[in-house]
C-alpha positions, 0 to 999 in steps of 0.5 A, spaced: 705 611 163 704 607 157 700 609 151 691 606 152 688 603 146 681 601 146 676 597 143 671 601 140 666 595 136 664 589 140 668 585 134 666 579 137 658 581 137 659 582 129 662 575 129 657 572 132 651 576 130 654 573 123 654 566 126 661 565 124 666 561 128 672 563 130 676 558 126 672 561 120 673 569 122 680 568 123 681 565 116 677 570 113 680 575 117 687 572 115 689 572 123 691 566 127 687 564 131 689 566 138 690 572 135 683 573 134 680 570 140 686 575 144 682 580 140 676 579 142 677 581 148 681 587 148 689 586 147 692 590 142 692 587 136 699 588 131 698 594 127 697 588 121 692 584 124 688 590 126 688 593 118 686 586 116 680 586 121 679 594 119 678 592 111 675 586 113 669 590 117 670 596 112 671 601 116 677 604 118 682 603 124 680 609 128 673 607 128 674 601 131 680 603 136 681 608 139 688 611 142 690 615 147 697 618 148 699 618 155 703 625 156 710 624 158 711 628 164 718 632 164 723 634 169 720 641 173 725 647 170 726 643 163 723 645 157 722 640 152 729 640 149 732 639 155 735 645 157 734 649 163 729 655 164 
């Protein structure tokens, strides 16, 4: 299963509450471009991009997205370092 993150601030609202083109937000931002748009609609940012959107709104990253740790699902009578019970 693969980690979940989710956006949590309509990031696109914001920038469009503010009446800034995307052009404009991407370069305020530092992002590309297409980066920002893909964003803005929910695919997970880099981990640079995200704390450059998360400076520029001045929050910090955990308020904008969360993440959710799936759990690893371990072989039945193994412990966690791999050994029998």
């Amino acid at each position: 299963m693969k980690d979940q993150l989710k956006l949590l601030v309509d990031i696109r609202g914001l920038r469009r509450e503010a009446k800034v083109g995307l052009d404009a937000a991407a370069e305020l931002l530092g992002v590309n471009r297409s980066s920002l748009a893909r964003i803005e609609t929910g695919t997970k940012p880099s981990l640079i991009d995200a704390l450059k959107i998360a400076r520029f709104l001045h929050l910090p990253v955990e308020q904008i997205w969360s993440f959710a740790e799936k759990k690893r699902a371990t072989k039945p009578g193994r412990g966690k370092n791999g050994s029998s019970s």
